[in-house]
N, C-alpha and C positions, 0 to 999 in steps of 0.2 A: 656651938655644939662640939664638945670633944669626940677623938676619931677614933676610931678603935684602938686597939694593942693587936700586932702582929704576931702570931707563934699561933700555938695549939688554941689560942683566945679562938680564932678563926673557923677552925676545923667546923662546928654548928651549921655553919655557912651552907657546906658541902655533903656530899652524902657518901662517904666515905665509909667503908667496914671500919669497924671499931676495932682498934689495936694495930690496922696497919699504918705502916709509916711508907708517906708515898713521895716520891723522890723522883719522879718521872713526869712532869707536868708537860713536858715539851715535846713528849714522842706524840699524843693525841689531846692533849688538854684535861681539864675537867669542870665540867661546868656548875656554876654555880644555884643555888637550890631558886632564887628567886628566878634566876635565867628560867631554868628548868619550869618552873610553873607560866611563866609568862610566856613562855611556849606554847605549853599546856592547853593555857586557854583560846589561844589564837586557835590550835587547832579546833578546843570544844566550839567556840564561836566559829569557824567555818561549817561544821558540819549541819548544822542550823541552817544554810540556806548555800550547800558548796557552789551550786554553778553561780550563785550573784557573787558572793566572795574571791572565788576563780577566775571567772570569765568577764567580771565588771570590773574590777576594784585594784586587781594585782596587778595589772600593766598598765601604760598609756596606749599604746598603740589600737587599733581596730582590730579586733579579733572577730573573723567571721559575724562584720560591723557591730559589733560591741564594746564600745568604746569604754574607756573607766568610768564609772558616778561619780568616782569623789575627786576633789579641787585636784589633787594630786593623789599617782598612785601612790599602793603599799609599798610596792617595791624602792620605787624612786623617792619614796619619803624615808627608807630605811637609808637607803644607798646616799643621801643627801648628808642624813646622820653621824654616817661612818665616813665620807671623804671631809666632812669639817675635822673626825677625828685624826687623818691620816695626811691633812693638809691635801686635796684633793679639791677639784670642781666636778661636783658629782656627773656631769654628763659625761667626765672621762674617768668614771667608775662604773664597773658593774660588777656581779655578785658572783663566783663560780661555786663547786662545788668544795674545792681545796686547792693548795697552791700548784697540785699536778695538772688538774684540768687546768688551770692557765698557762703551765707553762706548754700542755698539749694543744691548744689554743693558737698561740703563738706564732709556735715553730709547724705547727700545721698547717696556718695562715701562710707562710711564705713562700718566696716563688724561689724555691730551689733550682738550681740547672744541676747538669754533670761537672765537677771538677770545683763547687761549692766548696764552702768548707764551714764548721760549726762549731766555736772554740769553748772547751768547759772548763776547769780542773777536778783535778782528783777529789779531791775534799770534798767535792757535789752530793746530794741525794743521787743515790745509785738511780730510782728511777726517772731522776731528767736525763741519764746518760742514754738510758734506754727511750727515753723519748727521742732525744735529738735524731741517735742511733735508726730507730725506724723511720721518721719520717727522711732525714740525708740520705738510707740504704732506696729509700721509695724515687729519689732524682737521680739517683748517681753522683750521690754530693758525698760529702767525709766528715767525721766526728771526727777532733783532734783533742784528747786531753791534755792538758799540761800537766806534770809533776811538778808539785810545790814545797817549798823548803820547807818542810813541818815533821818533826820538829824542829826548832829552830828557826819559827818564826818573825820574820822580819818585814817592815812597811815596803821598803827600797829594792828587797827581794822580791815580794810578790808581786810590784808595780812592774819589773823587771822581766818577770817569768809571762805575763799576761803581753805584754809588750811585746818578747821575742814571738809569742805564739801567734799571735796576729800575721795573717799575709795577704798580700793582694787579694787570694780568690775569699776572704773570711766575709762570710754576709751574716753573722751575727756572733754575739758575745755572748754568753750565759754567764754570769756569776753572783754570786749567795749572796746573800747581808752578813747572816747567821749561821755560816756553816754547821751541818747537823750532824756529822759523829764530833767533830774537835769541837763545836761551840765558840769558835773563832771569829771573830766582828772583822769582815774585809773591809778595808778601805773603799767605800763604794763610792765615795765620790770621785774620788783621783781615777779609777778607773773606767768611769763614766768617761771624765774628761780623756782623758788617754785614747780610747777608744774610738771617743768620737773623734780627736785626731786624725783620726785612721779613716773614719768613715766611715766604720762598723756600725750599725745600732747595736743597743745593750737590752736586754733581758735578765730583770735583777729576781731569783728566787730568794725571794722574803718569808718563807713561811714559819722561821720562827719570831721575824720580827714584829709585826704591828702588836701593841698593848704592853711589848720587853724594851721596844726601843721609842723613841718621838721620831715621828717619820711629818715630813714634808714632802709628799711628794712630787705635788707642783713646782716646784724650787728642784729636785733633786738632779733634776735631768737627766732620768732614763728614760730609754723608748717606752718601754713596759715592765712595768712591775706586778708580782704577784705574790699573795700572804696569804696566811690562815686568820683566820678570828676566834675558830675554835682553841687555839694553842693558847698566846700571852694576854687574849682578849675579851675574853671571859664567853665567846656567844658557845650556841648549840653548835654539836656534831651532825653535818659537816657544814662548816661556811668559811668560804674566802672572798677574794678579792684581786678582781686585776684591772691594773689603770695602764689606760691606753694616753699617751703624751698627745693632744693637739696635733692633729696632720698625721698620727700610727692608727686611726681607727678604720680607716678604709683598707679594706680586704682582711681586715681582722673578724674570723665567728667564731663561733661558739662550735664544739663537734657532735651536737646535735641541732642540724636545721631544723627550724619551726616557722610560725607565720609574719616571725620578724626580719624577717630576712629583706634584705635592703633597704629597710626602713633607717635605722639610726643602732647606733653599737647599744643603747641599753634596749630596745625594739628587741633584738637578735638575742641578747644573753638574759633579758628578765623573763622571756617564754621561752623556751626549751619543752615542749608539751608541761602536761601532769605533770606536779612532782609536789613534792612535800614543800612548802615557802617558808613553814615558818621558821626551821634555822636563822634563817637570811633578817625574816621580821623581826625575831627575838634579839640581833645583836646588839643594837643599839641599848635593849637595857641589860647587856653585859658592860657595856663602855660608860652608862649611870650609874652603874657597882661599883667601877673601877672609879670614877671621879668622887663618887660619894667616898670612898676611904682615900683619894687624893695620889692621883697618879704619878706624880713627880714623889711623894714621899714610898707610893708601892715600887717603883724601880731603886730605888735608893737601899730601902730594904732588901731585895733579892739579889743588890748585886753585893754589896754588903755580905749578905749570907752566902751566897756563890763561892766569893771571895776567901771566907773565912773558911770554907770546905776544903776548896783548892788546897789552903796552908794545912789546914789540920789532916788531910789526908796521904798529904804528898809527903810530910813531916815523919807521920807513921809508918809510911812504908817507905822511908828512905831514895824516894824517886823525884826527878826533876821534872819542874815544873816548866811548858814548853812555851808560856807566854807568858805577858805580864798581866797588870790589873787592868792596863785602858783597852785590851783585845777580846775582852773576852764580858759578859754581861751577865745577864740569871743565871746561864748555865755553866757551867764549868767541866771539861773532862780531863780528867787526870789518869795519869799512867800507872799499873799496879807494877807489883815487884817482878821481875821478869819470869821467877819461878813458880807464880800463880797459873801460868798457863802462855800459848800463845795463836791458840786457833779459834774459828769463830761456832768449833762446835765447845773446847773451852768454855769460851763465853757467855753459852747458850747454860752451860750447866750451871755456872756458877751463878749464871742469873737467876734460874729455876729454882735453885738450891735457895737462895736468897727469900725469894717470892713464898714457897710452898712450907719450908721450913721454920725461916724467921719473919714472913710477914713483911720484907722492906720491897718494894717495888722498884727497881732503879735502872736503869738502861745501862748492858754490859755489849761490848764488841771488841773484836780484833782487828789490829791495825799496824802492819809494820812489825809484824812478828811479838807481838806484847798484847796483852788483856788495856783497857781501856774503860774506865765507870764517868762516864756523863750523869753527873747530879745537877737537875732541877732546883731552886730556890722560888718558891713561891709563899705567899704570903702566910699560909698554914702552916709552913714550913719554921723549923725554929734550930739552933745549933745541937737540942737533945736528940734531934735522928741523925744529925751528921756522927756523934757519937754513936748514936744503936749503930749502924752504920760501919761504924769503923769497930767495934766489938764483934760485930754478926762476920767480917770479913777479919778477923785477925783468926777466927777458928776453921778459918776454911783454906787460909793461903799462906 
């Protein structure tokens, strides 16, 4: 069977306004149309008989003794699914809402004292910083960001800046895969290891990794890792994932207790009361989409196209590029001309202007006193919107 052709071939797929060119796939995903219906109907089939569906089917555990009917649950047949994707032993996966709740999970599992410390960098999703930030301000512990050499990104540097920030009192590490304004790929191994030198555990926020990058994460050797599915992985809005490493699942919950509470880490995180299951159910056949058009040739494709954005963009506006080709993966962000702008309300205009005007959706921010466009490359994606793209933004800056 021949595979599809990548580009605008695709778009059908998706349910997309006609005429927009969308260049954002990484700030919340987009799911794809068969995901979408296969959702759909898990819902229409629950509603048909909710409490046997609910209260028999979705969990293993004893629920106000209601055990599951089938050989295996929903949940743990989805989650079994998804950690052969992500190189995982399902029992040390379970399903969150997105990579916030896990990293809220986490850092709210731990046993903070006073004079703690909780190490991030800068480059972080703002709200883990504000995670860390609340539950450290709740012990009398400390958030310590690092500043990181960006731009001018360097392996030996970063290995370097994480290193010095580490100290005696550091009782955990937080750092990215996939940094989300720079789109930057950290070295997550080496700082695994580095770390555990230390004695620190690690907390890897993965949220734009799983389905952009190949992840092992049995192999990886972090404490905990946590991702979206809905981003590079095709499932419904919202579903993630966080794996608990062999020996990190004790005093690790969910921040809604429920009736699994002390039972087993997927007990705890596959009921959380009512809620909507089927994001969680449907991802698995986001990760059959992605295999049926062959996952190793759809990363190839995006970083490819990422790559050739990077050049064509940075070319255009005469600005340097602040990494090379092996740092950086689907997404790429690159610097505008310094006289575009350099605030983050700037950035809000020019994005809007973008969005409302010409129709291209793309993710604009400020950083270091300069404008900032993070382009998306995904498989609907083709080199003619890096140009709309670069046209819609030469009459504006």
């Amino acid at each position: 069977m021949s595979l599809p052709t990548f580009g605008h071939a695709m778009l059908p797929e998706w349910s997309f306004e006609p005429g927009t060119t969308y260049l954002n796939h990484g700030t919340v995903g987009a799911t794809p149309k068969r995901v979408t219906q296969a959702q759909d109907a898990l819902r229409a089939l629950f509603e048909k008989q909710p409490s046997q569906h609910l209260l028999r089917e979705i969990t293993d555990f004893r629920y106000l003794d209601q055990p599951s009917i089938r050989p295996q649950s929903r949940m743990r047949e989805a989650a079994t699914a998804v950690a052969e994707f992500v190189g995982a032993r399902p029992d040390d996966l379970v399903f969150v809402d997105n990579a916030t709740a896990g990293v809220n999970a986490v850092v709210g599992s731990l046993d903070l004292r006073e004079g703690d410390e909780v190490v991030l960098d800068e480059l972080g999703y703002g709200a883990v910083k504000l995670i860390a930030k609340h539950f450290a301000s709740r012990a009398g512990a400390h958030v310590r960001v690092l500043e990181m050499p960006y731009p001018g990104f360097d392996r030996a540097l970063i290995l370097k800046a994480y290193r010095d920030a580490i100290t005696p009192r550091t009782r955990l590490l937080i750092i990215d895969h996939v940094c989300s304004g720079s789109s930057l790929v950290l070295p997550v191994p080496e700082l695994i290891e580095m770390a555990h030198a230390a004695g620190v555990p690690v907390l890897v926020d993965g949220a734009h990794a799983p389905g952009a990058h190949a992840l092992e994460l049995s192999a990886l050797g972090a404490d905990w890792y946590t991702g979206n599915l809905h981003k590079w992985a095709m499932a419904p809005r919202s579903c993630g994932i966080l794996y608990a490493a062999p020996g990190r699942h004790e005093g690790l919950h969910p921040a809604v207790i429920s009736w699994g509470y002390g039972q087993s880490l997927a007990a705890e995180f596959d009921w959380v009361g009512t809620r909507d299951f089927t994001p969680y159910l449907a991802a698995p056949v986001g990760i059959e989409f992605m295999q049926q058009l062959g996952v190793a040739r759809m990363r190839d494709y995006q970083r490819d196209l990422a790559w050739d954005a990077a050049l064509r963009l940075s070319r255009g506006w005469n600005t340097e590029l602040p990494f090379e080709r092996s740092q950086v993966g689907s997404m790429v962000t690159v610097p505008l001309p310094q006289h575009a702008g350099s605030t983050a309300m700037d950035a809000h205009r020019l994005r809007l202007a973008l969005l409302v005007e010409d129709r291209i959706e793309v993710q604009m921010h400020s950083f270091r006193g300069r404008l900032w466009a993070r382009i998306s490359a995904q498989v609907y994606n083709e080199s003619a919107d890096i140009e709309r793209l670069a046209t819609a933004l030469s009459h504006r800056i």
